[in-house]
N, C-alpha and C positions, 0 to 999 in steps of 0.2 A: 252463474257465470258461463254455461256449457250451454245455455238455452239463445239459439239466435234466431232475427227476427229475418233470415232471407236464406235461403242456399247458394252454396260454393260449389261451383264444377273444380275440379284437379288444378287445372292449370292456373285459375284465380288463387284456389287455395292458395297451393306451392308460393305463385307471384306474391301473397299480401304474407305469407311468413316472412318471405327473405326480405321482403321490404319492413317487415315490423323490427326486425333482427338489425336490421342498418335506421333504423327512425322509428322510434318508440311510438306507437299510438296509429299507425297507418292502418292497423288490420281491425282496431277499435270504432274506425271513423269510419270504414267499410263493412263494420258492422249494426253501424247507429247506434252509436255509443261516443257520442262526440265530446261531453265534456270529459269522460274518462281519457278520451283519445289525445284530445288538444292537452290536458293536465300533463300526459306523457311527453308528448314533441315538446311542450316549452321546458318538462324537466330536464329531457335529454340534452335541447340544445343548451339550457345552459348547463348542466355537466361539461357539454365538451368544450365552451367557452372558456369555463374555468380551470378546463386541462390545458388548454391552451395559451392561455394568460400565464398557466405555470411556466407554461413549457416556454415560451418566448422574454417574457416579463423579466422574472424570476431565474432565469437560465443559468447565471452564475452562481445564483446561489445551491442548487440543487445537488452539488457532491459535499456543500458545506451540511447540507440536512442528513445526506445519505451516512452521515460518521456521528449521529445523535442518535443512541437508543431512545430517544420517547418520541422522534419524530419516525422511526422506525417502526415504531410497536405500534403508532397513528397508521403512518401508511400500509402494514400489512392487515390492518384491521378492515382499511377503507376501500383495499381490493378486492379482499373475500367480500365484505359486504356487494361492493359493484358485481362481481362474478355473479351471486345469487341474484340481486336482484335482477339483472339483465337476462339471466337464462331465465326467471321466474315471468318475466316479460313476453319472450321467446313463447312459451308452455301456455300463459293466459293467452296470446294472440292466437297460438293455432287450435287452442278448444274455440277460438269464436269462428274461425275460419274452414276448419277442417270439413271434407266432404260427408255426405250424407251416410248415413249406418249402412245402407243397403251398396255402396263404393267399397267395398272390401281392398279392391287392391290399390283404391286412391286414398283410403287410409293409411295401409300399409305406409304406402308414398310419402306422404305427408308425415307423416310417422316417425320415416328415417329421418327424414330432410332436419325434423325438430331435432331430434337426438343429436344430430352434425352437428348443428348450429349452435344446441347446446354446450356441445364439445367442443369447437369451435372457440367459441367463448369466455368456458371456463378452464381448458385447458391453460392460457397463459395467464389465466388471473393466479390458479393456482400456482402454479411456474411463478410470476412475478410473488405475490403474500411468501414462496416459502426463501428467496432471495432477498426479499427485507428481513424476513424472519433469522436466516443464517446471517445475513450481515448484521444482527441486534444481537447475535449470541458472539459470532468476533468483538464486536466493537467491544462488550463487555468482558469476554474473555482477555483480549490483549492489554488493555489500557483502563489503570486504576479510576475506582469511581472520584467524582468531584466531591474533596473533603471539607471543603469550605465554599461560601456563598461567594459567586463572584463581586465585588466590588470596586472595579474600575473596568471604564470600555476597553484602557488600552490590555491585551490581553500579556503583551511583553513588559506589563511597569515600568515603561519609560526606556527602556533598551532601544539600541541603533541596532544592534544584532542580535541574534539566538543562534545559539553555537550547541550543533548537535552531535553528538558523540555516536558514530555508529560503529560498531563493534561484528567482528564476524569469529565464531565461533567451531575450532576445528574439534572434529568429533573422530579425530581416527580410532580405530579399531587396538585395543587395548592401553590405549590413555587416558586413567583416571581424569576426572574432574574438566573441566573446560580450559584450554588455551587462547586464548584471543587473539589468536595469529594476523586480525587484520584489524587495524585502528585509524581512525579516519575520522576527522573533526570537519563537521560541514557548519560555516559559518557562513550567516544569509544574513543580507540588508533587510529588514522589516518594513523598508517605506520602497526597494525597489527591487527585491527579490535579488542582485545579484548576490551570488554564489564564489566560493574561494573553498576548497578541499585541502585540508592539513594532515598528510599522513604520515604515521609516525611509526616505522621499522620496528618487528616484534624483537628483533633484539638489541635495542638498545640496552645497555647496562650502567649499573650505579645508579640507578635511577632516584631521583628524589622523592622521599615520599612527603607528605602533606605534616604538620604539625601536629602534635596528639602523642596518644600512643605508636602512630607507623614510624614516627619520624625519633622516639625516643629508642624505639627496636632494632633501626636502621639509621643511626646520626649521619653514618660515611655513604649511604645510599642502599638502595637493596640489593640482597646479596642471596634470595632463594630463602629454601625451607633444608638445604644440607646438601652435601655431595652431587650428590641425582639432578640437583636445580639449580642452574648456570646464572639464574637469579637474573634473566632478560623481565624486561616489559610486559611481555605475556603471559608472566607467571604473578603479575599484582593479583589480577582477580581471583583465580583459585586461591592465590592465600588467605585472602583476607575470608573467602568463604571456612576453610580449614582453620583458621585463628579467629574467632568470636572475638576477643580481648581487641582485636587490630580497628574494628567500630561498632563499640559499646553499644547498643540499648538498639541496633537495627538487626534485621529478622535476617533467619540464611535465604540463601535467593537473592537478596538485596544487599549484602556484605560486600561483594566484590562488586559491583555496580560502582557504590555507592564509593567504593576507596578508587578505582580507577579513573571514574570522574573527578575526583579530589586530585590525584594525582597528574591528572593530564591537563588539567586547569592549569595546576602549577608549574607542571613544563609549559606552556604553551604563553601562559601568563593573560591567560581570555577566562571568563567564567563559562564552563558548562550547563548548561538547561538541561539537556536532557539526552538519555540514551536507549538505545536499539540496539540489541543482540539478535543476530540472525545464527543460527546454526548452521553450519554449512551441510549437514546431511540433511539438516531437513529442507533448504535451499535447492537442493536436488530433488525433493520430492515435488516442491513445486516448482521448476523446470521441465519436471514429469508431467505435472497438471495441468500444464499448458502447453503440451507439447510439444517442449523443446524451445532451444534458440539456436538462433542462428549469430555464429562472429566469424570473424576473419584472423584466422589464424598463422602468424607470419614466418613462424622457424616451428622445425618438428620438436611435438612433447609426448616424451617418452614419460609414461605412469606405470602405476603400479607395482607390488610391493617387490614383485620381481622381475620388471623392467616390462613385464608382456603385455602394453598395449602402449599404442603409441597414436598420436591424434598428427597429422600430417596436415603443411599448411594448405592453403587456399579457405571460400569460405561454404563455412559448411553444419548443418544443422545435427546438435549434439546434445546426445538426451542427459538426463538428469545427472547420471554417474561420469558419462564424459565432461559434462559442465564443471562438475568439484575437482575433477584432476586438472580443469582448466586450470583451475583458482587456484591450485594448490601444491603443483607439482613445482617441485623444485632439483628434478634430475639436468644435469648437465646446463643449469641457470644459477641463479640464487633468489635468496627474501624480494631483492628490489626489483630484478623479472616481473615475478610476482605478483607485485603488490599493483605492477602497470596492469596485467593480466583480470587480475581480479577489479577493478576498474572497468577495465572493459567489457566484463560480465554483466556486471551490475548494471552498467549504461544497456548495455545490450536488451537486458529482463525486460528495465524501465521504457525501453523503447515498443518491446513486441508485444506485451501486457495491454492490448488493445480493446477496449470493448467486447468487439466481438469475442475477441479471447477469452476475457475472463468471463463474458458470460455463460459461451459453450462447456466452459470447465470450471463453474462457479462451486459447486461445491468440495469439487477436489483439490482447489485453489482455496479455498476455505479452511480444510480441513486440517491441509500443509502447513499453511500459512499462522495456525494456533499452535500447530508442535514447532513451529520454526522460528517464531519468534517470540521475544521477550522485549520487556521497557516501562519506561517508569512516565510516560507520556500522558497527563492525565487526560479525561473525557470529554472538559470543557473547555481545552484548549485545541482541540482535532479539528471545529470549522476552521478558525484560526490558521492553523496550518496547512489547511487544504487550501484555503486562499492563497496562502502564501506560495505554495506548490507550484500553484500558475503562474506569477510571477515570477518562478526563479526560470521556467522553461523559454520565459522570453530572453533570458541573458547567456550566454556561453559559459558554464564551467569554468572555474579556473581552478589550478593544482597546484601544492605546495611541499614536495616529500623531502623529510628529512633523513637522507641517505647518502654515503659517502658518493662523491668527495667535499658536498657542503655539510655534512654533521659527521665526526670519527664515533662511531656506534659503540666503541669499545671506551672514550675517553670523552663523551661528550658536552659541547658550549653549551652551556642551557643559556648564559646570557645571549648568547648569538641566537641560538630559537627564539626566543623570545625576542630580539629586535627582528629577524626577518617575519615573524608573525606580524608584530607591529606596521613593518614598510610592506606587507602585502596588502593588509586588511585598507589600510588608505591610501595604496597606491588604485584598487578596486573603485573606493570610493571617491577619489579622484575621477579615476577612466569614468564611471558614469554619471559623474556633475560636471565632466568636462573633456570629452571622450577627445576632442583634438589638443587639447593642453598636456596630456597621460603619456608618462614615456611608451614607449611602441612593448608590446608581450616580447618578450622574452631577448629583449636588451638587456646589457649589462647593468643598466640601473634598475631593472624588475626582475624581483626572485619570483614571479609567478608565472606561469605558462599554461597557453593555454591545455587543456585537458583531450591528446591526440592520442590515446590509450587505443581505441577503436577505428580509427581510421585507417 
């Protein structure tokens, strides 16, 4: 392979690397070695054809692959392989090319040039293999494997909606076990992505619980675990973790999940699918990971356990610790402040979480993003949702909180939740089967509005 049938001067050399480096087979065919040489250019070109056809073709589908561990573990394989073979490429062209033994300092030259190019090269295959590679260890870290063979295309069975429960989880500093201080049911159209937000004030009280054993514990509604526990909404989920008895035969970790969904079903009078716990401390860590957000903060909020920091309005980029006092203060406000605030965080994340962003900060946003969340979302249903994802971005939010003065939190209608659930979810599906027939947002005949949390 190192044996050629002509010499290289420097500047040829140099020229037929960089050109072998960009088209496979040019420094082959400059060395009379043509059918090796044309074997390369037709492999190359079609390699890039078929990146291509991905890349254009295929185009929608490609975040639906990116959230499948085995098309993950395919593509970090087929990069490393690409990376080698191309710099292997690189390496065979310039032993055919390089200048004569007695050129010392045009070796030299040629020398580095390969090394760059090598670098070059495989610098971002390896960068891309270990970005598939960490994104195959989330996917399979956050979201349980697929326990059964799928058996229908439709991946909703028949469902007009999927109603997701997302939960945020306050971690302050000397309070056992989890709080769910933020609850919010997003219920999506499966055929057109819009979107309607149901949130639900962490303290409501009397809460109903579900049939079974919660509801033989609690006949009058719930009422806490004793003195210490005012027995709001936010205290389902730690119970049910601390009382085993409250659902039988489910593992801890998924205890209080699994009675909150049941629970909030029932007020709400919609089935839940499924749930996301975000921690808010670790929600701060990836705010950290991506270097902050940026909101527009409209009255001063004073944090802190002893009033000494305070976030003044205008807008303004706030790192991981300032973002959770966003979320979460509730000096000289209250819950329902709040619950608007934290809304507009969330929007905010989902909006800055850009590409480039997460790529710059892929592994720290990786990393976060496995201590910070939880969910019971299985594997095989994540293309699914990521499809569906797109389509809700085509439609505007809409919001639905039940907070005084339309729910008394201390004494509250569940029939009345339950009918303004009802006349939202198809006043929604009206507006978008018939967007000029739909009473106008936030008339007195529509309990939904649009979602102005961040504006």
């Amino acid at each position: 392979m190192t044996v050629r049938t002509r010499g290289f001067g420097l500047g040829f050399s140099i020229a037929l690397t960089l050109a072998s480096a960009l088209l496979w087979g040019v420094a082959h065919l400059a060395a009379d070695r043509r059918r090796t040489g044309i074997a390369l250019m037709v492999t190359y070109v079609l390699m890039l054809a078929s990146i291509l056809t991905v890349l254009t073709v295929f185009s929608s589908r490609l975040l639906s692959l990116a959230v499948q561990p085995a098309w993950l573990t395919a593509l970090t394989i087929m990069v490393a392989t690409l990376g080698v073979v191309w710099t292997g490429v690189i390496i065979w062209s310039y032993l055919l090319v390089r200048p004569a033994p007695a050129n010392r300092v045009g070796r030299a030259l040629t020398t580095v040039l390969t090394i760059a190019l090598c670098g070059l090269i495989l610098a971002p295959a390896v960068y891309a293999a270990r970005v598939a590679y960490v994104s195959r260890d989330v996917v399979n870290t956050l979201f349980t494997a697929n326990v059964s063979p799928i058996v229908s295309q439709d991946p909703w069975n028949g469902a007009r909606r999927i109603n997701l429960l997302l939960l945020g989880g306050d971690a302050a500093p000397g309070r056992p076990g989890v709080r769910t201080d933020s609850m919010t049911v997003a219920s999506v159209d499966v055929a057109t992505g819009a979107t309607t937000l149901l949130g639900l004030p962490r303290n409501l009280q009397r809460v109903r619980l579900p049939q079974g054993p919660p509801r033989e514990r609690f006949p009058d509604g719930f009422t806490g675990a004793g003195p210490d526990t005012p027995g709001l909404l936010n205290e389902v989920f730690q119970y049910a973790e601390d009382y085993p008895e409250m659902e039988p035969g489910v593992r801890k970790g998924q205890r209080g999940p699994t009675l909150l969904k049941k629970t909030i079903s029932d007020i709400l009078g919609i089935p839940i699918t499924y749930y996301a716990l975000v921690d808010m401390r670790g929600f701060a860590q990836i705010i950290d990971a991506m270097g902050g957000v940026t909101v527009t903060i409209r009255e001063p909020i004073v944090y802190g356990k002893y009033r000494e920091g305070l976030l003044s309005p205008g807008t303004r980029k706030l790192s991981g610790e300032e973002a959770l006092w966003f979320g979460r203060s509730r000096t000289d406000s209250d819950d329902y402040v709040r619950m608007g605030r934290q809304k507009c965080l969330l929007n905010a994340v989902a909006k800055q979480a850009d590409p480039v962003t997460v790529l710059n900060s892929f592994e720290k946003l990786a990393a976060a993003t496995k201590r910070a969340i939880s969910t019971d979302i299985p594997q095989n249903v994540l293309p699914d949702l990521v499809d569906l994802a797109q389509k809700v971005k085509d439609h505007k939010i809409r919001s639905l909180n039940f907070v005084p003065p339309l729910i008394d939190t201390v004494y509250p209608d569940w029939t009345l939740i339950r009918h303004k659930v009802s006349q939202a979810l198809s006043e929604q599906s009206s507006a978008t089967q018939h967007p000029q027939a739909a009473p106008q947002t936030g008339s007195p005949e529509s309990p939904i509005t649009l979602d102005s949390a961040c504006r």
